[in-house]
C-alpha positions as CSV (number, residue, x, y, z in Angstrom):
1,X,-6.9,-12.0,20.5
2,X,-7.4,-8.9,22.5
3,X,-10.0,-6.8,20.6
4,X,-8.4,-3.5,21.5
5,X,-5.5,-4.6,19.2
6,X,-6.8,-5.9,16.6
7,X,-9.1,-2.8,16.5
8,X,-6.3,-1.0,15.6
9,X,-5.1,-3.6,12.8
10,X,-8.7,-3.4,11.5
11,X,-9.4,0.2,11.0
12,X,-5.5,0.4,9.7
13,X,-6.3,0.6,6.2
14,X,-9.7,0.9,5.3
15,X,-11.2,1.2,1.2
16,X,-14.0,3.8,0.5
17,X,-15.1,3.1,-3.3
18,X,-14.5,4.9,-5.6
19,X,-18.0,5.4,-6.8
20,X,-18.7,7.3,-3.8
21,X,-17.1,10.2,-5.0
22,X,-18.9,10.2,-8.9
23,X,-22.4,11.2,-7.5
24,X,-23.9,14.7,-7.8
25,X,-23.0,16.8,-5.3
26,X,-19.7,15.9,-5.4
27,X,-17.3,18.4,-3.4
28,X,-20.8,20.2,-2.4
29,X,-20.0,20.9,1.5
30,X,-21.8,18.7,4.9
31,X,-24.8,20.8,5.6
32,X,-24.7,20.9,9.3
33,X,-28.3,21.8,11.5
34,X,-28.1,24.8,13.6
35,X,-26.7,24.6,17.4
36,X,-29.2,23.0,19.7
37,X,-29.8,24.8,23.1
38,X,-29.9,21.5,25.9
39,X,-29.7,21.6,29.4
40,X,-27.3,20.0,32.2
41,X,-28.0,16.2,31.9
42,X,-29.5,16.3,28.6
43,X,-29.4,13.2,26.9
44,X,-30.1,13.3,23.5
45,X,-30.8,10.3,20.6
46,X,-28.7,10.0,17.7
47,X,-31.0,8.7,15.0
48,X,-31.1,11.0,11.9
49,X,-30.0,9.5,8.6
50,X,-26.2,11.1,7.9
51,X,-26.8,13.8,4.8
52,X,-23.1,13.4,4.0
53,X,-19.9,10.8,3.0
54,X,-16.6,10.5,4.3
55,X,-13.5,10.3,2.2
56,X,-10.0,10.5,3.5
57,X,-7.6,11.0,0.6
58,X,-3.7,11.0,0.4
59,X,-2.2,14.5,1.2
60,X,1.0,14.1,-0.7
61,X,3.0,14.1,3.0
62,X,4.9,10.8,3.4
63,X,7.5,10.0,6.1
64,X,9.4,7.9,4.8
65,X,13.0,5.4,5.9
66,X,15.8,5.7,3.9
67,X,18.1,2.1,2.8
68,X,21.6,2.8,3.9
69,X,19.9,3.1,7.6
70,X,21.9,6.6,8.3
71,X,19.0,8.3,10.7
72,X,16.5,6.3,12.4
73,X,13.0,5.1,10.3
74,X,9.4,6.2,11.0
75,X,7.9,4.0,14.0
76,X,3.6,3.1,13.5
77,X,3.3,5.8,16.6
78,X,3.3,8.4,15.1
79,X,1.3,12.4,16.8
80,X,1.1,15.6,15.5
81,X,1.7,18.9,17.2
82,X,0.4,22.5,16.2
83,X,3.4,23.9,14.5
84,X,2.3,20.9,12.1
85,X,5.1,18.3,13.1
86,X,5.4,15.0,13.4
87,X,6.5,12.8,16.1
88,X,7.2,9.0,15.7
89,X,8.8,6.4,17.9
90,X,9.1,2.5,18.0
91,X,10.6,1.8,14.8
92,X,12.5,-1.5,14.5
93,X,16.1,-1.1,15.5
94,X,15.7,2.2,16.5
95,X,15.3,1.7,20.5
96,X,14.0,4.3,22.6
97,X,13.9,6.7,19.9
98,X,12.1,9.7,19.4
99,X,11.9,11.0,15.6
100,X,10.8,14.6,14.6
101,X,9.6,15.2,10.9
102,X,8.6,18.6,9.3
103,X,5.2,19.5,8.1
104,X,6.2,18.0,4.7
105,X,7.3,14.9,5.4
106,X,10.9,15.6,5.4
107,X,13.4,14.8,8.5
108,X,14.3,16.9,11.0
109,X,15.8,15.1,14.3
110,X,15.7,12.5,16.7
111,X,16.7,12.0,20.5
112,X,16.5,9.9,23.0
113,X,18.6,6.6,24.1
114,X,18.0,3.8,26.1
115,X,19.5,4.5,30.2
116,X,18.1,6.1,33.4
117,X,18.8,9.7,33.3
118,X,17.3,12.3,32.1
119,X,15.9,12.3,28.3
120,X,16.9,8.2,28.7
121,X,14.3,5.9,28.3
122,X,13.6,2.5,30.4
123,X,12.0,-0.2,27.7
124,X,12.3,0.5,23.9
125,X,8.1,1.3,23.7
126,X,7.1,4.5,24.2
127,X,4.0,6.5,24.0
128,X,3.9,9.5,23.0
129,X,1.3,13.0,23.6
130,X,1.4,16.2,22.3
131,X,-0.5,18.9,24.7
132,X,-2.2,22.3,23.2
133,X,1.3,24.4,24.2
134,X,3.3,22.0,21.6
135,X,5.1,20.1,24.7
136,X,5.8,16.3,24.1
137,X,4.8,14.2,26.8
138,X,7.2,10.9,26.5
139,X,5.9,7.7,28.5
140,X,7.6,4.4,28.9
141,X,8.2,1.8,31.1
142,X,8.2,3.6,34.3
143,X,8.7,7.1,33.8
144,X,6.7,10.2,32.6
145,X,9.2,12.8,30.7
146,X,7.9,16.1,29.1
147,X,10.0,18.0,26.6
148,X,9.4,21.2,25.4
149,X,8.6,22.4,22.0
150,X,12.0,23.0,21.5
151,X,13.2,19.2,22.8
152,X,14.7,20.3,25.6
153,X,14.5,18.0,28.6
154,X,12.0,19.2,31.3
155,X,10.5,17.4,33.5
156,X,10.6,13.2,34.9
157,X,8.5,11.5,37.1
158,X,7.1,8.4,38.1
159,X,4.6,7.0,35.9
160,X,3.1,4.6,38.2
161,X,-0.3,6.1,38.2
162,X,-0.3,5.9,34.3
163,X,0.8,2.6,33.4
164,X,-0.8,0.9,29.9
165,X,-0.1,3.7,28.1
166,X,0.6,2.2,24.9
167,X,-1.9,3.8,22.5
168,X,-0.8,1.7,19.8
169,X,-2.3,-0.9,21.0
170,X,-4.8,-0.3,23.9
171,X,-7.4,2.0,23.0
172,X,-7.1,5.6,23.6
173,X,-7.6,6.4,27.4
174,X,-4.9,9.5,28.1
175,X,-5.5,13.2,27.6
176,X,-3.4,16.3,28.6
177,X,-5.5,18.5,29.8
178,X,-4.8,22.3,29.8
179,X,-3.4,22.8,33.2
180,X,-0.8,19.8,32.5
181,X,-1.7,17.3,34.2
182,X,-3.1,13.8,32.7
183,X,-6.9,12.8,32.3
184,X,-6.5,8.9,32.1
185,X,-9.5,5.9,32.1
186,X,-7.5,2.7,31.1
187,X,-8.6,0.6,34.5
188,X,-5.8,1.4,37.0
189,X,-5.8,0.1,40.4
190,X,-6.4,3.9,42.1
191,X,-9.6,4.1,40.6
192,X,-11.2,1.6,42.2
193,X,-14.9,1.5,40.9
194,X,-14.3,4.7,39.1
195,X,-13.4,5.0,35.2
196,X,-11.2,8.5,35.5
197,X,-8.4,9.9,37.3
198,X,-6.3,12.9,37.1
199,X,-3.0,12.9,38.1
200,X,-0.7,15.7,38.9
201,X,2.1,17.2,37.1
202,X,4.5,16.0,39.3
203,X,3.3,12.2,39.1
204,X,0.7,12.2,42.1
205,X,-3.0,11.6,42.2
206,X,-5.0,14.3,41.5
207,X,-8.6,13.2,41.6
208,X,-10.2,10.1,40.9
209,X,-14.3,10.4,39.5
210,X,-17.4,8.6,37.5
211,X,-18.1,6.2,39.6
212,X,-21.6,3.9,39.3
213,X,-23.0,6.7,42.1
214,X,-22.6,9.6,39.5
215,X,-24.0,7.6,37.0
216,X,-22.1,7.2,34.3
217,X,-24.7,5.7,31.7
218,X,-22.4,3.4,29.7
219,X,-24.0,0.5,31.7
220,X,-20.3,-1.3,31.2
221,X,-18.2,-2.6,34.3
222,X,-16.6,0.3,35.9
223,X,-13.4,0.5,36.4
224,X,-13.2,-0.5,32.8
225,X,-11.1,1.6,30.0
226,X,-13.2,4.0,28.0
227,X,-11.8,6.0,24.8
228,X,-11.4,9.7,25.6
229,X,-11.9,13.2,23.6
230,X,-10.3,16.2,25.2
231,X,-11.2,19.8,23.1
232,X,-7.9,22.3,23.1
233,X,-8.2,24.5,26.0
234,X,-11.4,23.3,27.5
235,X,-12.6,22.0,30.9
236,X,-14.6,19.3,29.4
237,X,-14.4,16.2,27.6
238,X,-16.3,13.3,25.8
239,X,-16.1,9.8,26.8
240,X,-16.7,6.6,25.0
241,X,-19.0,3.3,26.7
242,X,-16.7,1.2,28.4
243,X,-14.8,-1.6,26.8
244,X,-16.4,-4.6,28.8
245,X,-19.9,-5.0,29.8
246,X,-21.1,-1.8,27.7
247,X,-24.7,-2.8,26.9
248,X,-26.0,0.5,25.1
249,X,-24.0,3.0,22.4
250,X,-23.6,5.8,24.7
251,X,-21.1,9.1,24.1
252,X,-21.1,11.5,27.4
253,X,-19.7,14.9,27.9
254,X,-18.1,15.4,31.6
255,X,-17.0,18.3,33.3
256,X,-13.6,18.1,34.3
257,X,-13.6,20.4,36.9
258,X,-17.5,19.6,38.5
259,X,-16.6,16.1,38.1
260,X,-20.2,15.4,36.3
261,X,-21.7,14.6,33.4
262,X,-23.1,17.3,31.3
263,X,-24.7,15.9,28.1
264,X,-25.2,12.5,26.5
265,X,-25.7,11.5,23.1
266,X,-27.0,8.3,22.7
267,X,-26.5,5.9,19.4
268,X,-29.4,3.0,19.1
269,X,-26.9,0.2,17.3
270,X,-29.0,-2.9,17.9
271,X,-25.6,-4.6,17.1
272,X,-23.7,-2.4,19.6
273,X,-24.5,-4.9,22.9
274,X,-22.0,-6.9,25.4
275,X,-21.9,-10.5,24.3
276,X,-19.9,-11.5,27.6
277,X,-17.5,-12.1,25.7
278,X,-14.2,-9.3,24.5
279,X,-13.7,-10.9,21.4
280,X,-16.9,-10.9,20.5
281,X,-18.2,-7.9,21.4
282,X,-18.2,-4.3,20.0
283,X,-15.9,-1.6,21.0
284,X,-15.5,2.4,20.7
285,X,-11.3,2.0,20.1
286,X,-11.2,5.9,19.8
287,X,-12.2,9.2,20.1
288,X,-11.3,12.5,18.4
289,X,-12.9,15.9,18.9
290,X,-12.0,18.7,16.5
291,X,-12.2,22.7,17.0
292,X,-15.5,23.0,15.3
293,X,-17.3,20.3,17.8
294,X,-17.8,16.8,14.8
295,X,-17.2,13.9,17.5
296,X,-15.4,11.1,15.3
297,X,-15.7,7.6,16.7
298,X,-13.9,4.6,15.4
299,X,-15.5,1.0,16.5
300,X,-14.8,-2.1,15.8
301,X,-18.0,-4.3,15.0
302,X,-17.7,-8.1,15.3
303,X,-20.8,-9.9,13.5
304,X,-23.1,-12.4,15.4
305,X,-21.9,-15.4,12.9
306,X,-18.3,-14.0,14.4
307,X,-19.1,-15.2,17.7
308,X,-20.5,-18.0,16.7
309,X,-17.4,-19.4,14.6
310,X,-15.0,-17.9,17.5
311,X,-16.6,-20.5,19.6
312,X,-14.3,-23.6,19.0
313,X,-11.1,-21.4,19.1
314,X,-12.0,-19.6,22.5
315,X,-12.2,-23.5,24.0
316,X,-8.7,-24.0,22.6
317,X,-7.3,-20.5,24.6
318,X,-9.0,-21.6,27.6
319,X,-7.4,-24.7,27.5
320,X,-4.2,-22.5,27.3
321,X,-3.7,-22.6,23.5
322,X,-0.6,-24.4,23.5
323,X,-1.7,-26.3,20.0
324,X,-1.9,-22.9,18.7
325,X,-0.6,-23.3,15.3
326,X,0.0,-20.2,11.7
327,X,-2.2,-22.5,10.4
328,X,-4.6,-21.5,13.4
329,X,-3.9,-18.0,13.4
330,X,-4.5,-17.7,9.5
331,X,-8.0,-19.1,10.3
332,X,-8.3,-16.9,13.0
333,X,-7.8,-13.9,10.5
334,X,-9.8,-14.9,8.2
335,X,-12.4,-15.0,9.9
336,X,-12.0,-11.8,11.3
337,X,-11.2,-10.3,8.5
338,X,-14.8,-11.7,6.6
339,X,-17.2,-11.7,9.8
340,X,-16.0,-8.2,11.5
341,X,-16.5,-4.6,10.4
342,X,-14.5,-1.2,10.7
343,X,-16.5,1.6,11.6
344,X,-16.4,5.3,11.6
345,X,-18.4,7.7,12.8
346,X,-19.4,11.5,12.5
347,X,-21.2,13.6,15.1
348,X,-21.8,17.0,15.4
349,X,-22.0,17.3,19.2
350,X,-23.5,21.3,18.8
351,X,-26.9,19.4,16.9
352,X,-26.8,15.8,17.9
353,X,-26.3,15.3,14.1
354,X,-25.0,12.1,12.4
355,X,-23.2,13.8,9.4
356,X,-21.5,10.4,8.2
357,X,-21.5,6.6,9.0
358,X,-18.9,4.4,7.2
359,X,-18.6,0.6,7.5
360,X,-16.7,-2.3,6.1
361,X,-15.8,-6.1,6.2
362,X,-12.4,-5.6,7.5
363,X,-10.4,-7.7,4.8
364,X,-12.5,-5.0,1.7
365,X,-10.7,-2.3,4.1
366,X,-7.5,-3.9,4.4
367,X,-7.3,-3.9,0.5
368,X,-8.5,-0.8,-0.8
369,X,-7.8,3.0,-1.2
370,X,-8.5,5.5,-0.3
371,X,-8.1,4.9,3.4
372,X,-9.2,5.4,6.5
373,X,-6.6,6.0,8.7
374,X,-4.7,3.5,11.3
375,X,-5.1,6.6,13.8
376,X,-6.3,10.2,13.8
377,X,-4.5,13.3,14.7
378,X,-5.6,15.0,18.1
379,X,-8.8,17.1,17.4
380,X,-7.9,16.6,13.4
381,X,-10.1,15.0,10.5
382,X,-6.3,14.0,9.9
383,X,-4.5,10.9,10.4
384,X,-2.0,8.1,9.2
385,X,-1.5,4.7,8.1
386,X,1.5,2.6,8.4
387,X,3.0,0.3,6.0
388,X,6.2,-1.2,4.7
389,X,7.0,-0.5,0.9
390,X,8.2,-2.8,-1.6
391,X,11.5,-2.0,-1.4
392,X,11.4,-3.4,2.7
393,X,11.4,0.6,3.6
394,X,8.8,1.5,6.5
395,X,6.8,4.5,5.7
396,X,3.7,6.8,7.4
397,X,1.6,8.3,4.8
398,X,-0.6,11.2,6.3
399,X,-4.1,11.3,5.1
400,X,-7.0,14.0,5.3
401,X,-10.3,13.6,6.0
402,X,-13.3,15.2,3.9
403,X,-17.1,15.5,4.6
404,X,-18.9,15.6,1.4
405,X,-22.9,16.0,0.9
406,X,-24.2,13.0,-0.2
């Protein structure tokens, strides 16, 4: 019932219609409005009416499993590097497993097994990060490993300091910065009444900062996770409100190294408000910055007649759900499916500028194509969805995102 996770189920496949695309202008490119000059602080409202549409079409690039099970199958975590790669791990029956794929879709390698030395992994779940030097950063249940671009073992540390990395399900809370070292916000004992914390190449704590003193401006309870954007090479990076008590719509730009905010963009969603409530209540699940500064912003947007029909079934989890039934569940769904929305979001950070807004019922996006992707590639307009063929055979097909004028 967490909304984190189903989040990610929501926005996993996602219908644009097709009668988007037949309107004049088609293929005519985003007009974008030139760079606005702000100052340190700056907050600036996100009102304008988006000139363009957002369609994310198959590339042609599938990663695919193959029947007679001879080399492992594509997991649903799946990152990209810059040499154009692919990395995928937690695929069924393939236990602490790391897969790499070629730009086309074709299989390469895979490494990794279950133990406690080095290049072993503790648990079967991994996460997995790709930094701007191509290096693979491997978390699972207790360590931190880095590989290089080649997949040679380099490094293993402790990864006390950056447990709940699962970014399958939770929302996206880890960067690598440039240096190496870790940007996380997921709501770790260390930070106290602070969202961030860095920690150190070698496992240790860095820095923790944003706390309610530096005024944060999310409004939400700190300590909270919040979805972060972290631009190749720089010594910034954008945050997204908090995921409990987040009252306003509210995207900030912090200074890594001066510990501070430097701009915020601010969204006026009347829907966008803390019910009290998780499961009820709207969440930024992710954040993606690309090289030429558009903010991308996937939410999740439960409906006020959601709440409202949740009501009975949050009574039954209080009371520790143990008549929980699939007859329950399936009711559960539907209504999520009928009463909540997928959303996605375009922002060009240089003009405060929403280029494109996108928003369905989550069971219209769960049947349609094209798709919006289960997640986007770090600082891409590219991403994946992943689904289980007819024939029983997993498969990740890579899709790429394009910004039309309307």
């Amino acid at each position: 019932m967490n909304c984190t996770g189903f989040l990610t189920a929501a926005i996993a496949i996602a219908a644009l219609p097709f009668g988007l695309a037949a309107q004049d202008n088609e293929g005519a490119p985003c007009p974008r409005e030139p760079t606005k000059l702000y100052g340190r602080g700056t907050i600036q409202d996100v009102t304008n009416e988006p000139p363009c549409r957002l369609l994310f079409r198959a590339t042609g690039v599938r990663l695919t499993g193959v029947a007679d099970g001879s080399r492992p199958d594509p997991g649903p975590l799946v990152v990209k590097d810059g040499r154009g790669r692919y990395y995928s791990a937690n695929a069924d029956g393939w236990e602490s497993t790391v897969s790499v794929w070629n730009a086309d879709g074709s299989y390469l390698s895979s490494f990794g097994r279950p133990g406690e030395g080095p290049g072993e992994f503790k648990g079967w779940w991994l996460s997995l990060f790709v930094d701007d030097g191509d290096t693979l950063h491997v978390l699972d249940s207790q360590d931190w490993m880095v590989f290089s671009p080649e997949h040679e073992f380099v490094r293993q540390v402790p990864s006390r300091l950056l447990e709940h990395a699962n970014i399958l399900d939770e929302t996206e809370t880890f960067a690598p910065l440039y240096d190496g070292r870790i940007l996380a916000s997921n709501a770790h004992p260390s930070t106290g009444d602070a969202y961030f914390r860095i920690v150190n190449r070698d496992g240790s704590l860095s820095d923790v900062f944003g706390t309610s003193e530096e005024g944060t401006g999310s409004s939400g309870h700190y300590g909270h996770d919040r979805a972060t954007a972290y631009p190749p090479g720089n010594q910034g990076f954008w945050a997204a409100p908090s995921l409990e008590g987040a009252a306003e719509y509210v995207l900030e730009e912090w200074d890594v190294l001066g510990e501070s905010i430097v701009r915020t963009l601010r969204r006026r969603q009347p829907w966008f408000r803390w019910t009290g409530n998780p499961n009820s209540s709207p969440v930024v699940g992710s954040l993606k910055i690309t090289p030429d500064w558009l903010l991308l912003v996937q939410l999740w947007r439960p409906t006020d007649e959601y709440a409202e029909a949740m009501e009975p079934y949050e009574e039954m989890m209080k009371e520790g759900g143990g008549g929980w039934t699939p007859e329950l569940y399936q009711q559960v769904d539907s209504l999520r499916g009928t009463l909540t929305h997928a959303v996605m979001e375009v922002i060009d950070v240089r003009s405060a500028q929403l280029l494109a807004f996108v928003s369905h019922p989550v069971a219209d996006v769960m049947r349609g194509d094209p798709l919006l992707p289960q997640r986007l590639f770090r600082n891409e307009m590219t991403g994946y969805v992943y689904q289980v063929g007819e024939d029983g055979l997993p498969y990740v097909e890579i899709l790429e995102g394009v910004l039309e004028q309307k």
